[in-house]
N, C-alpha and C positions, 0 to 999 in steps of 0.2 A: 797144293795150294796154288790159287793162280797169281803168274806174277806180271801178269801186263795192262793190270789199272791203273787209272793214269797218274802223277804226280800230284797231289795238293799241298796248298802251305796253311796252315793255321796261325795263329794267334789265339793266344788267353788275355784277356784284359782283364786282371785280376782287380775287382770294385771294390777296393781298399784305399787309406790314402789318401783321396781324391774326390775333388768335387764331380757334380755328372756332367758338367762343361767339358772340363779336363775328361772324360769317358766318352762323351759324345764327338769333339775335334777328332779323340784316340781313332773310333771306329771308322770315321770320314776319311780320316789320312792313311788307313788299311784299306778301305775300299781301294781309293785312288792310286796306293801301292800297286794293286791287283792281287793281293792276299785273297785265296780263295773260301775261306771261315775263319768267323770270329767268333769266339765264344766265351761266356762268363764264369763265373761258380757260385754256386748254391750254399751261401754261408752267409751269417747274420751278424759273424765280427772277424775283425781281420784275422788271418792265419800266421802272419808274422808283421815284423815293427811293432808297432803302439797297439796291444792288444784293446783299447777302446779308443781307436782313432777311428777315422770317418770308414762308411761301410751300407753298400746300397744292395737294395732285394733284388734277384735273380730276374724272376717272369715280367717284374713290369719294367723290368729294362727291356727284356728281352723284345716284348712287346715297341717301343720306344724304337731299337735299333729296326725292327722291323720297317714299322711306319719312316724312319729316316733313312735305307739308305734302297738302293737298287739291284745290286747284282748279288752279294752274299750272301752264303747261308751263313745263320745262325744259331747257336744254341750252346748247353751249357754244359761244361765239364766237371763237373756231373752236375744232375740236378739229385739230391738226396729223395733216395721213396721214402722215408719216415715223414715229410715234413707235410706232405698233400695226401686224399685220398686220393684213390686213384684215378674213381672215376671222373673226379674234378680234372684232376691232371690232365686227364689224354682232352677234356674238352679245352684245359686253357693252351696245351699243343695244339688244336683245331683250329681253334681262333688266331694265335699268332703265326699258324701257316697260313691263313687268308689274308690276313694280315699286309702279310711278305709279298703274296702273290702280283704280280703287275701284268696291266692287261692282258685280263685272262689267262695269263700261265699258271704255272706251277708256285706253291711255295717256297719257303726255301729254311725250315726249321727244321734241325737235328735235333729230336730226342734224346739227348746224353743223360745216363742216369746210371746210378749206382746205390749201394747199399747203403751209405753213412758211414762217417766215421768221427765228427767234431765236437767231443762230448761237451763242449763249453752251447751247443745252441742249442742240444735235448734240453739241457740242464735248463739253460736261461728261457725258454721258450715255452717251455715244459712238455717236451716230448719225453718218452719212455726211450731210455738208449740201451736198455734189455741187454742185448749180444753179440758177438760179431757174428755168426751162426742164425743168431735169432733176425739179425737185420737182412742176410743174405737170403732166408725162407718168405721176408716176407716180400722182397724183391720179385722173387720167381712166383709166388705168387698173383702181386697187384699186375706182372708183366699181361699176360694174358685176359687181364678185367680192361688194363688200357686199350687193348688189339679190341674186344667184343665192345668198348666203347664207342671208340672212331667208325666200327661198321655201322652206329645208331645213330652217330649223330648227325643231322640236319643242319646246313648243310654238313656232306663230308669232308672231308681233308679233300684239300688240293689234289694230292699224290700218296702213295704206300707214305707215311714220315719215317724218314728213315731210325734207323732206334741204335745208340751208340750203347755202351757198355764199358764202364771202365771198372779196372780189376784184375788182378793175375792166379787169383782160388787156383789150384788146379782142379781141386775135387768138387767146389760149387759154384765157383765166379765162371768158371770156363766153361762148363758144364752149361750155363744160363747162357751163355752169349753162343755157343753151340746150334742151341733152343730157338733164342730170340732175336738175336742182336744182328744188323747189317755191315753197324763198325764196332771193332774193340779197341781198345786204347789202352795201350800196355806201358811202363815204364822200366827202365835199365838199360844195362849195354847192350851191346849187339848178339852178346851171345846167350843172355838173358832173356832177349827180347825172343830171339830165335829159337830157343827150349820154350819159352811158350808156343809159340806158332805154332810147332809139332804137337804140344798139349790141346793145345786147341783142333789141331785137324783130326786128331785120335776120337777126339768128341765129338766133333761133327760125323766121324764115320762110325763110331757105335749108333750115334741117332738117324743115320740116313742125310744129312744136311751134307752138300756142296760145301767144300770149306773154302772154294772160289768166290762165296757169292758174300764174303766177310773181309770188309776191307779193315786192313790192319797200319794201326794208328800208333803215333809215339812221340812223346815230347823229344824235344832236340834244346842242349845246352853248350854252352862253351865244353871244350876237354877239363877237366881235374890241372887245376893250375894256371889256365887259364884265364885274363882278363875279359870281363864280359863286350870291350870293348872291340877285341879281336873276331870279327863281325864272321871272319874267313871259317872261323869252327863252327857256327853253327852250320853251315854248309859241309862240309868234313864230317859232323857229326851223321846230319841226314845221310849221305852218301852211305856209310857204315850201316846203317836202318837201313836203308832204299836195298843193300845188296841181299839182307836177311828177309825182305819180304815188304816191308811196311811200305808204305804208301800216302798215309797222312801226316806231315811234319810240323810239329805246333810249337811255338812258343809263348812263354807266359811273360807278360807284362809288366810290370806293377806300376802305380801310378805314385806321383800326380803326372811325372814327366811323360811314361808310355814311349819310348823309344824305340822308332820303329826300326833302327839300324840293321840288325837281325832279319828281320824280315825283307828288306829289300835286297840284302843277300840270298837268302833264300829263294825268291823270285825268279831272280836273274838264277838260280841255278834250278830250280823248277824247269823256268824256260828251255835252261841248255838240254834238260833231260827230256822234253817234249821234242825239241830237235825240229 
């Protein structure tokens, strides 16, 4: 695995909570951080507190954060393939890459997607939440209708979009992000996170793929015991990740407040590690 890509820091700004004021100030005062992604999630009611408290859609934010801000990429952690065809998918990534795009450059949307898992939005929404097995086949599946997509559509994408994958399957989810994926987004400790890695390079070399060319991602929390206020651990944490491989360090949000304390720590240790 290659280990000299460069540092980023992420952000989740979990659309729970909160008005889209309070989400829109959020992503403005991450830009100006120098947080290098921000990204949302693909759910249609909160995941915790007041399970029918406030709670806003994925893509036309995403779209939104696009058109406001400059330098960041975007995109979501995860975006669920039950909830779009596919083919629609990869044109509404087309559009909020050009979106992003500023004089004439490049985009700036990550494709984050995964299998599902929130049986409260099948339910209410009325998707089919079938299986966990069953949502992972149809993942690897739609993945490759997205890719013959983007090559038809007029215009193209900006750039390749990059395509995240979150997941730790060993025998399906790793196997897909082997396949398809440019980033993976792992979760656990450092020695968790690094038995995947090995999972994942073993799949890349049964299929012939570079397992250099898979940047490897991971949320970053306070220590176990920890106040979240002791800003010093998410930095500690990353560090612990950065030694096992990983490379993208995110933290999640939640609203109305979004405090960005966490992140400006990370930063300033981002930086030191760019040196």
């Amino acid at each position: 695995m290659s280990t000299d890509r460069r540092v980023r820091i992420g952000a989740q700004l979990q659309p729970q909570h909160a008005s889209y004021a309070d989400l829109r100030r959020a992503v403005a005062q991450l830009e100006e951080i120098g947080v290098d992604v921000v990204f949302n999630w693909d759910h249609f009611y909160p995941l915790y507190g007041e399970p029918d408290g406030a709670h806003f859609e994925c893509w036309t934010m995403l779209a939104a954060w696009a058109e406001a801000t400059e330098r960041l990429e975007i995109g979501a952690l995860v975006t669920c393939n039950s909830y779009r065809n596919p083919q629609l998918l990869a044109d509404m990534a087309r559009t909020v890459d050009h979106i992003s795009a500023r004089d004439g450059g490049e985009g700036r949307l990550i494709l984050g997607i995964g299998s599902g898992w929130f049986e409260r939005d099948y339910d209410e929404y009325g998707f089919e939440f079938g299986t966990a097995g069953g949502r992972l086949d149809a993942l690897e599946r739609d993945l490759p209708v997205i890719e013959e997509r983007w090559a038809k559509l007029n215009p193209a994408p900006t750039r390749d979009i990059p395509v995240l994958i979150g997941g730790g399957g060993e025998k399906k989810t790793l196997r897909i992000v082997a396949r398809h994926a440019d980033i993976w987004h792992g979760f656990g400790d450092p020695e968790t996170v690094a038995h995947k890695h090995a999972v994942l390079d073993e799949w890349c070399a049964r299929l012939g793929r570079d397992p250099g060319e898979i940047e490897r991602s991971a949320g970053v929390s306070p220590k176990p015991g920890r106040l979240p206020e002791d800003v010093d651990d998410y930095a500690a944490g990353a560090q612990d990740l950065y030694d096992v491989g990983t490379r993208l360090f995110t933290v999640g949000l939640n609203g109305p407040d979004y405090d960005p304390g966490p992140l400006r720590d990370l930063v300033a240790w981002r930086d030191g590690m760019r040196g």
